[in-house]
N, C-alpha and C positions, 0 to 999 in steps of 0.2 A: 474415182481412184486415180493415181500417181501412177502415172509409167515410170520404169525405172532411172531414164533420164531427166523427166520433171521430179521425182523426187531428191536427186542430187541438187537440182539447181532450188526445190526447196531449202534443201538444208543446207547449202551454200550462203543462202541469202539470209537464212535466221542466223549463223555462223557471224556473217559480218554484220547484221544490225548490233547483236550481243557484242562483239567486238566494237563499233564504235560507240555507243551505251557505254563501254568500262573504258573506255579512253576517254569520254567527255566529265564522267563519274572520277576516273583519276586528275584530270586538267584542274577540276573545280579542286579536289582535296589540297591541291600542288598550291592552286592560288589561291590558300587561307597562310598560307608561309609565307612569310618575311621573309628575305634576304641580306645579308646587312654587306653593305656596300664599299663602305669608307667611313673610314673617321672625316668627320671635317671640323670647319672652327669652332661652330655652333652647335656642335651635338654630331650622332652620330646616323648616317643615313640608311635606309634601308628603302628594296623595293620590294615591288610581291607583281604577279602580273595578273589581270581584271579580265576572264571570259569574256570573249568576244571584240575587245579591243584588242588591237596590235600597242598598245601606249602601256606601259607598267602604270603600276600607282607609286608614291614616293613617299615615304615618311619619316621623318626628323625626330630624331629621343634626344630629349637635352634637359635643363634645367634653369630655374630661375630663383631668382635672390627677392622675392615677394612671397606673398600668400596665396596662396593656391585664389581665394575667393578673390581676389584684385585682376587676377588674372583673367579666370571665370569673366568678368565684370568688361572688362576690356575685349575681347574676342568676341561679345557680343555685342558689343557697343558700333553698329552697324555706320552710323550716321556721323562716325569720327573719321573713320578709315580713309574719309579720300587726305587727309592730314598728316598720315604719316608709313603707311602699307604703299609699300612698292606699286607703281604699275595703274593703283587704282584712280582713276581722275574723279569719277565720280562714285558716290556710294549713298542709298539711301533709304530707308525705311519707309516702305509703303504702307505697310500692317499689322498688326502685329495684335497676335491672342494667345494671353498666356507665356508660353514661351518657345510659341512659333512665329516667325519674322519669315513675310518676304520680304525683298530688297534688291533694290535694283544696284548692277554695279556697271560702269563703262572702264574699262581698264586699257589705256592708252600704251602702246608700242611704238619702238622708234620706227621710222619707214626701213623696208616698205611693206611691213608686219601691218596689218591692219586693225583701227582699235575692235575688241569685242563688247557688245553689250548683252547684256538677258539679265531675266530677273531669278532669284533662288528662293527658295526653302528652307533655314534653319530653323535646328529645335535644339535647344537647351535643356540638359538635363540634371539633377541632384540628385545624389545616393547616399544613403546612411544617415544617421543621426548619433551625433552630430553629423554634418557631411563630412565625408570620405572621399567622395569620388564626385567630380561634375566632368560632362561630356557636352561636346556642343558637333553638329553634324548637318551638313549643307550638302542639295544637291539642286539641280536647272528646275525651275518649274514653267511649266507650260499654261499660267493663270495667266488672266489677260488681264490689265490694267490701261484702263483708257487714257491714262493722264502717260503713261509711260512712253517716249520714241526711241525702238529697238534698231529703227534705219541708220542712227547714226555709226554701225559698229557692225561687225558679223556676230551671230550667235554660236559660240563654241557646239564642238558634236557632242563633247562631254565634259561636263565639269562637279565634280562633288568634293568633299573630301570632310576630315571635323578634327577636334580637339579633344585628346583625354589627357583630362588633370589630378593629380593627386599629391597631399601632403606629403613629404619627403622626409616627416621625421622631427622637422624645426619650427618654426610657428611662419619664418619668414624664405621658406628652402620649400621650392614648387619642382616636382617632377612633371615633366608634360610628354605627348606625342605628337606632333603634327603632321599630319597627312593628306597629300593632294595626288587625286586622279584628273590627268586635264588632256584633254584631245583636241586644241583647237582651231580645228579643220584647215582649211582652203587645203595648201598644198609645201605646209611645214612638215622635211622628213622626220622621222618617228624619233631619229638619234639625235636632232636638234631637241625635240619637242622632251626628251631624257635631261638630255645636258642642262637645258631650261631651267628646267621644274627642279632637278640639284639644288640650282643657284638659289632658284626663287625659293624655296622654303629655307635656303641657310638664310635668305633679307630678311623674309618675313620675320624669322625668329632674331634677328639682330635688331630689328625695327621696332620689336617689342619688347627685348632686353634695353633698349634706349631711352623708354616711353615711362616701360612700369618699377627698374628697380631703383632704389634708393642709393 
């Protein structure tokens, strides 16, 4: 049995664990929201902020003057990327089943940013028939590839993010999302590592407005 002073400091203690339960329960519902940010030139930005990282994620809504499937096509197209994607020196296709790709990428920064290297995970997806909707979604994977040198570069803490695409209505008018979550460690503050990730998804998507419309 509970003296009456151990049983306050029970119920003290069930009091705040249920209390922070519904603070991590509300955190998580909080960051299934978007936020929208700014207009900018290439679409419009939004962030939303990611359990357990101090780093928001970012994501860019805009459009393109192609077909949803060219697009598709190109975003997966792994082994093009060091050719004309911001940042990336290298990109490559390690393996790939079905329409899972790892691949390795080195993405080079000016000094005294250090390049990062690691390899990831995409998977490629189609919806509907006809298709309606393709989705493409990347995040770090921890497979080991013996041919691969990860010493050249640091390995981000985090890095994910994907692609959703959809017809817009016209045969040659693609709506799209693009989205990156990226924390790439040493000792970049958070409000750089913000500002960054802005820019970088308005190139990205200017780099592919360049590439694929007519």
């Amino acid at each position: 049995m509970f003296t009456g002073r151990q049983a306050i400091g029970f119920t003290l203690l069930v009091l705040l664990v249920l209390a922070t339960s519904t603070g991590f329960a509300i955190a998580a519902a909080d960051c299934r929201q978007w936020r929208q940010i700014r207009e900018m030139a290439e679409g419009t930005v939004f962030h939303r902020c990611r359990p357990g990282s101090p780093v928001d994620e970012v994501m860019i809504e805009t459009q393109f003057l192609a077909a949803p499937e060219r697009l598709y096509a190109l975003v997966n197209d792994y082994d093009t990327f060091a050719g004309f994607i911001p940042d990336v020196a290298e990109s490559r296709v390690l393996e790939a089943v079905g329409t899972v790709q790892w691949v390795f990428h080195r993405l080079h920064f000016p000094g005294p940013v250090a390049d990062r290297t690691y390899v990831m995970q995409s998977r490629g997806d189609v919806t509907g028939t006809p298709p309606a909707a393709w989705r493409v979604e990347w995040a770090l994977s921890d497979r080991d590839f013996p041919q691969v040198d990860l010493s050249a570069g640091v390995r981000p803490d985090s890095l994910s993010g994907f692609w959703e695409i959809a017809a817009a209505g016209h045969p040659k008018v693609t709506k799209a999302r693009y989205a990156v979550h990226s924390d790439p460690g040493g000792h970049v503050p958070v409000w750089l590592v913000m500002r960054l990730t802005d820019r970088y998804v308005q190139q990205v998507v200017a780099a592919i407005r360049r590439r694929i419309e007519d």
